[in-house]
N, C-alpha and C positions, 0 to 999 in steps of 0.2 A: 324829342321826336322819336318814333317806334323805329325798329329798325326796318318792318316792310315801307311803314313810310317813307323812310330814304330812298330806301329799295328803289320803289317806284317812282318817287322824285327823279332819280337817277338815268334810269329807262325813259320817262318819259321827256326832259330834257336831249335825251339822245337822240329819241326820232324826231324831235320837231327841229334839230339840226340839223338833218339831213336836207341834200339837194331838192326843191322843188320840184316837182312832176306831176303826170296826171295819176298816177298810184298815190303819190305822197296827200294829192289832192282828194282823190274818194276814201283816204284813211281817215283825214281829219273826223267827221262826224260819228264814228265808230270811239274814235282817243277820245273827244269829247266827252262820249258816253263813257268809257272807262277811267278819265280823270276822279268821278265820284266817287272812288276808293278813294282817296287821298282825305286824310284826316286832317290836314293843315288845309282849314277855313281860305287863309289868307291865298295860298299858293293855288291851291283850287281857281281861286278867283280871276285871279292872275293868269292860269293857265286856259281857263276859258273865255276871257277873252284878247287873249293871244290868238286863239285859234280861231274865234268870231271875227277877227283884224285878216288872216292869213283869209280863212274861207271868204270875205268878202273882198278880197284883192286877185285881180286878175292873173293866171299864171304868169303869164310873159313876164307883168312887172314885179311879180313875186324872183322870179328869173332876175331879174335885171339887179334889185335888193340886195339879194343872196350873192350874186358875181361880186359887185361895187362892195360889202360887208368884209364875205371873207375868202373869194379868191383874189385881189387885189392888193389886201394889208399887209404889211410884216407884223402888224402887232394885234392884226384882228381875222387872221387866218387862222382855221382850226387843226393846224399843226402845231399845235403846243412848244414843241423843242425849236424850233425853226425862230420864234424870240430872241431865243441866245443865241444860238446858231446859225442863223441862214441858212447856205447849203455848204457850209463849211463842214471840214471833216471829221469836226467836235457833234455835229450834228449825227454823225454815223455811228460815232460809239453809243451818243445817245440812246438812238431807236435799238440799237441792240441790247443795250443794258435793256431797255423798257421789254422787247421781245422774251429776255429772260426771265424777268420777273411772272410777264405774264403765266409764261411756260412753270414757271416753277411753284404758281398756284392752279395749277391743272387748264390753262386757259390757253386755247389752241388761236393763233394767231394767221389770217391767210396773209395770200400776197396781193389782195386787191387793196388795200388799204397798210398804209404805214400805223407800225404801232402808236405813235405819237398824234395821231386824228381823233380828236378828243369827242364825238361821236361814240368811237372805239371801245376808247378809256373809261368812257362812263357806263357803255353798256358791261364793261368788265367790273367796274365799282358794282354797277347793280347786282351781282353775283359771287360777289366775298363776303366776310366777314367785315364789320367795321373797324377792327384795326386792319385792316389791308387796303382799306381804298384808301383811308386818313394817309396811311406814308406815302402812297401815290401820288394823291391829290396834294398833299403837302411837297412836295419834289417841283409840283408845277404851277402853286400858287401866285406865286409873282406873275408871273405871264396867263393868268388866268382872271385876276384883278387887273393886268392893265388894260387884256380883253375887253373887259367887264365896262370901264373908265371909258374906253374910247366908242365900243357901241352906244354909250349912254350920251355922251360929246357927240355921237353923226347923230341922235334920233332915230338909233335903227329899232323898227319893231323887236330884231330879237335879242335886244338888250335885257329884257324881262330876264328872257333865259339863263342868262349870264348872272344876273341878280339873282334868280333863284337858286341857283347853283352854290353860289357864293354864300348866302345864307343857309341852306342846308348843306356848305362843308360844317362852317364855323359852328354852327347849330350841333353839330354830329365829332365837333372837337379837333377839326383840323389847325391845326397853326398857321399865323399869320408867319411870315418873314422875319418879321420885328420880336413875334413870340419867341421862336423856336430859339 
């Protein structure tokens, strides 16, 4: 896999996790049209119609989806560190380690979003070097697989996501758990 492939793998997995809305809604057919950079056949496929699924579902119950997915789970919310942590105090040092990192690859982090909203994370992956998102992403692959595992177990549509992700880590050399 090329590295803008990734690239944009990456990015583009980022915004189709984001919150439902009526912006999120008039982007769809624009991504659409921008998914056709993407050199992986398969992922292509995949991504278009995920977004044929999204664009013919009604907001509200795209709303409804997105709530019941991933603000509701411990294990399918996309605060990545929050897995291991809850909201325990292991969780704090966590997001700070991650703030640093980001920061010490030139990557400016706000306060609307915890570092650890993997939204975040991957639009930071889309703008390093490939050994620097592989350590990242490798830091929160368990909880990323079991993400991956339980949106596939509810039938959530955006289980794709989680699949493609997962195959362009491992595609791009991230370790498993068991590897490392």
């Amino acid at each position: 896999m090329s590295d803008l492939n990734r690239r944009v793998l990456y990015q583009y997995i980022a915004i189709l996790l984001q919150y439902p809305d009526e912006d999120f809604m008039n982007m769809l057919p624009e991504l659409r049209n921008e998914i056709e950079r993407l050199q992986d056949l398969s992922a292509k496929k995949e991504l278009h119609q995920l977004i044929d699924n999204l664009s013919n579902t009604p907001l509200e119950q795209l709303v409804e989806h997105y709530i019941e997915h991933f603000d509701f789970g411990r294990t399918t919310n996309l605060y990545v560190t929050y897995f291991h942590s809850g909201e325990g105090r292991e969780r704090g040092l966590e997001l700070l380690k991650l703030k640093q990192f980001y920061e010490r690859f030139g990557y400016e982090t706000t306060d609307e979003e915890l570092p650890d909203y993997l939204p975040l994370m991957l639009e930071f992956c889309a703008n390093v070097p490939i050994h620097v998102s592989n350590e990242l992403l490798e830091q929160h692959v368990e909880a990323l697989q079991l993400m991956r595992d339980k949106l596939v177990e509810s039938g959530s549509l955006y289980a794709v996501l989680l699949n493609l992700l997962m195959t362009t880590m491992y595609k791009n050399g991230v370790s498993t758990r068991t590897d490392a």
